[in-house]
MIMARLO-983214 format. One record per residue (C-alpha): residue in three letters; z, y, x. Coordinates in steps of 0.1 Angstrom, whole numbers. Last residue first. Layout:
BEGIN
<'Ala', <Z, Y, X>>
...
//
This chain:
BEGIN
<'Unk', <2, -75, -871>>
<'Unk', <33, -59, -885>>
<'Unk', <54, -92, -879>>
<'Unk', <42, -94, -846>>
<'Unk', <46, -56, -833>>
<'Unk', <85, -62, -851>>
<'Unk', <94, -95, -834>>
<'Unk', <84, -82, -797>>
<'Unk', <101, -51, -800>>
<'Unk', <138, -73, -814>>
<'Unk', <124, -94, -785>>
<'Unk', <128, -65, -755>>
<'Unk', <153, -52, -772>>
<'Unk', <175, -81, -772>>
<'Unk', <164, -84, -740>>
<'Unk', <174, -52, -727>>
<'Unk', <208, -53, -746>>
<'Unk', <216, -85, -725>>
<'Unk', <209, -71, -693>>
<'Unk', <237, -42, -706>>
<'Unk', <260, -67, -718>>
<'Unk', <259, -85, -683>>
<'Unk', <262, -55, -664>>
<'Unk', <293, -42, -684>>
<'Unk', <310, -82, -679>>
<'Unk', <300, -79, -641>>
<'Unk', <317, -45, -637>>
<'Unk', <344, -55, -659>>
<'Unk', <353, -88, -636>>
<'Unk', <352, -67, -605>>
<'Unk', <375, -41, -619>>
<'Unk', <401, -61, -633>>
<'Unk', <397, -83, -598>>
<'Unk', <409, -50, -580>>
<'Unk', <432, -39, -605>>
<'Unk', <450, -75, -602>>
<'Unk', <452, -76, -562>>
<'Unk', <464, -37, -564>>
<'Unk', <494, -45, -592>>
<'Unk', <499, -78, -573>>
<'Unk', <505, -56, -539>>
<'Unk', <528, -32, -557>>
<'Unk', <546, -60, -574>>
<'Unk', <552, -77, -542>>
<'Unk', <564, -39, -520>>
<'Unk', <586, -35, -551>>
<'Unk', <599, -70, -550>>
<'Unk', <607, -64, -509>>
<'Unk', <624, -29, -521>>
<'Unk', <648, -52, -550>>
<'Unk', <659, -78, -523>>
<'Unk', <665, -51, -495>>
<'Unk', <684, -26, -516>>
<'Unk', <702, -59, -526>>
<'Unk', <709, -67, -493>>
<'Unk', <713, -32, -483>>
<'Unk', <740, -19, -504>>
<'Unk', <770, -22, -487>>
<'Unk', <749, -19, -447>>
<'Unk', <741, 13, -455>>
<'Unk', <704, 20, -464>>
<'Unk', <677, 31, -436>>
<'Unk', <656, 6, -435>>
<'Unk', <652, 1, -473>>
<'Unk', <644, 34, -481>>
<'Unk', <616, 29, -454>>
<'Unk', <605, -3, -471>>
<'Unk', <605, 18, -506>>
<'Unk', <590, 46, -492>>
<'Unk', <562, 23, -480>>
<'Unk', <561, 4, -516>>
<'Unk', <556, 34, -532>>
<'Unk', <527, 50, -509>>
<'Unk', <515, 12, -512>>
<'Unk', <513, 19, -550>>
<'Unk', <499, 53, -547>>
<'Unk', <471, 43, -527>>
<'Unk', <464, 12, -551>>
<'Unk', <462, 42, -584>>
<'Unk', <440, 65, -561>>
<'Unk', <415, 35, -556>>
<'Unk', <417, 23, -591>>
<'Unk', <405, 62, -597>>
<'Unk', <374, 54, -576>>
<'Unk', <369, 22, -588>>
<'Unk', <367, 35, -621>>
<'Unk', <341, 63, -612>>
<'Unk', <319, 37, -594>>
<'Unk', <319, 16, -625>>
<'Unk', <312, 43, -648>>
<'Unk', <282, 55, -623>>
<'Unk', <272, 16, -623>>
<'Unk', <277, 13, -660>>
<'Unk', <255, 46, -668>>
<'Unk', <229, 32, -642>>
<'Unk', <226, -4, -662>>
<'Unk', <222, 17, -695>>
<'Unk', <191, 40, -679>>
<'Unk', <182, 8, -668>>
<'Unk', <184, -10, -701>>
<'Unk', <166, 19, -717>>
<'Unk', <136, 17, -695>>
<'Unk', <133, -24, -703>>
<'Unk', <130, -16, -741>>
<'Unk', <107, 7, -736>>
<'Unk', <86, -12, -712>>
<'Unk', <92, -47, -738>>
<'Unk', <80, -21, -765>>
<'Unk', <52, -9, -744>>
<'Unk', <43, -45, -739>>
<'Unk', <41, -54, -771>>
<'Unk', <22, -23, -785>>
<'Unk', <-1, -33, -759>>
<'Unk', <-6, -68, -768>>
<'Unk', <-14, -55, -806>>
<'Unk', <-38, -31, -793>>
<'Unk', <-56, -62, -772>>
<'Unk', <-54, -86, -801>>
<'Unk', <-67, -58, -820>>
<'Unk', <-97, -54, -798>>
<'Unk', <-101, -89, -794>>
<'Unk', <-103, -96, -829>>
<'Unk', <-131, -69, -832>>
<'Unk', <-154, -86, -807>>
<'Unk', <-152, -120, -820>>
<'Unk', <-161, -107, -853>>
<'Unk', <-190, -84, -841>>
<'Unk', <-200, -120, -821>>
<'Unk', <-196, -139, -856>>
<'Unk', <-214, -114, -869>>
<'Unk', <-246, -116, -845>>
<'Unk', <-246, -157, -847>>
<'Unk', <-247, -153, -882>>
<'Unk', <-279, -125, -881>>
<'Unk', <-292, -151, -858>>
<'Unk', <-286, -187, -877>>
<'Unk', <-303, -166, -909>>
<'Unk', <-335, -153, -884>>
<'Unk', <-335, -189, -872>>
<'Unk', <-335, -206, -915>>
<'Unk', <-365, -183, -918>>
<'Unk', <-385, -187, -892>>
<'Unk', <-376, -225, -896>>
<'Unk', <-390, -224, -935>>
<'Unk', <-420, -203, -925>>
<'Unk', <-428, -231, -898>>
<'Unk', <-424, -262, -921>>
<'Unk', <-443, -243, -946>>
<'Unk', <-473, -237, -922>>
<'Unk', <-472, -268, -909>>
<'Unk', <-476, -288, -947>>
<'Unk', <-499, -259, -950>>
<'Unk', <-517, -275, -923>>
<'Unk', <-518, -306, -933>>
<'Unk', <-528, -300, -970>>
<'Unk', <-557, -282, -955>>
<'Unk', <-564, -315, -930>>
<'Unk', <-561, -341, -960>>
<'Unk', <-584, -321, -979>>
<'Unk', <-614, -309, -952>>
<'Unk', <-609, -356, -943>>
<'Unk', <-611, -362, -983>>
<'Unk', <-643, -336, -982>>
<'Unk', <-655, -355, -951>>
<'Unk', <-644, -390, -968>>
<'Unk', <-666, -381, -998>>
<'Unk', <-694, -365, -980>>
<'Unk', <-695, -399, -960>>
<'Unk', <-695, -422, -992>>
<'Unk', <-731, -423, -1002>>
<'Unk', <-744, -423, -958>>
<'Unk', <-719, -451, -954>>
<'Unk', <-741, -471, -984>>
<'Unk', <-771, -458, -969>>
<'Unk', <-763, -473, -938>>
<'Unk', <-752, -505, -949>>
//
């Protein structure tokens, strides 16, 4: 038996040289191959990352063009908002001159009315006492005129700002 195992054993130490060169080329490929497919999965990972990057740059110019739109947009509705309040100001100012000169009216009309003759002053009375009533309406009525147009001149102006404000907001996103 021993000479029989002694025939065979250069054959199964040139089978066992065989079986371990095919092995390690076998490893050798298998290495090689994942070199190669890591370098591919890096240089990928490396432009995604230049991609990621450069999105975010324009995401970032394209939120501050938005926001210097909605600034813009925001400065000019002040400036508008100010120009109602001056215009406001100025037309309560003359509404104040128009209500002192109705109750000027109405007080020479009452004092007119005092000192009529006694013919006359019932219906001197009746038509002073609907002076002194349509000069108080006339005040009540300018007075809520004004109120109402100062709230209606705000309103439009808040209203221009944020039509601005999205009109801005529309444009930046349709040119990106």
């Amino acid at each position: 038996m021993n000479a029989i195992l002694l025939r065979f054993l250069p054959y199964i130490a040139a089978l066992a040289l065989v079986a371990g060169a095919l092995f390690g080329a076998y490893h050798h490929g298998v290495t090689v191959t994942d070199a190669k497919w890591q370098g591919e999965w890096n240089a990928r990972d490396t432009r995604d990352a230049a991609a990621k990057a450069n999105n975010e740059a324009a995401e970032r110019t394209r939120e501050q063009a938005r926001q210097q739109s909605i600034n813009k947009a925001i400065q000019n509705g002040q400036q508008i908002i100010d120009q109602v309040t001056a215009d406001a100001a100025t037309a309560r100012a003359s509404a104040d001159s128009l209500r002192g000169a109705a109750d000027k009216l109405a007080a020479r009309l009452a004092a007119s009315e005092a000192s009529g003759n006694s013919c006359t002053a019932a219906a001197s009375k009746a038509a002073a006492h609907a002076a002194v009533l349509l000069a108080d309406v006339l005040k009540r009525a300018d007075q809520r005129a004004g109120e109402l147009a100062d709230a209606a001149d705000q309103a439009r102006a808040r209203g221009v700002t944020c039509e601005q404000a999205y009109d801005g907001l529309i444009r930046s996103s349709a040119i990106n």
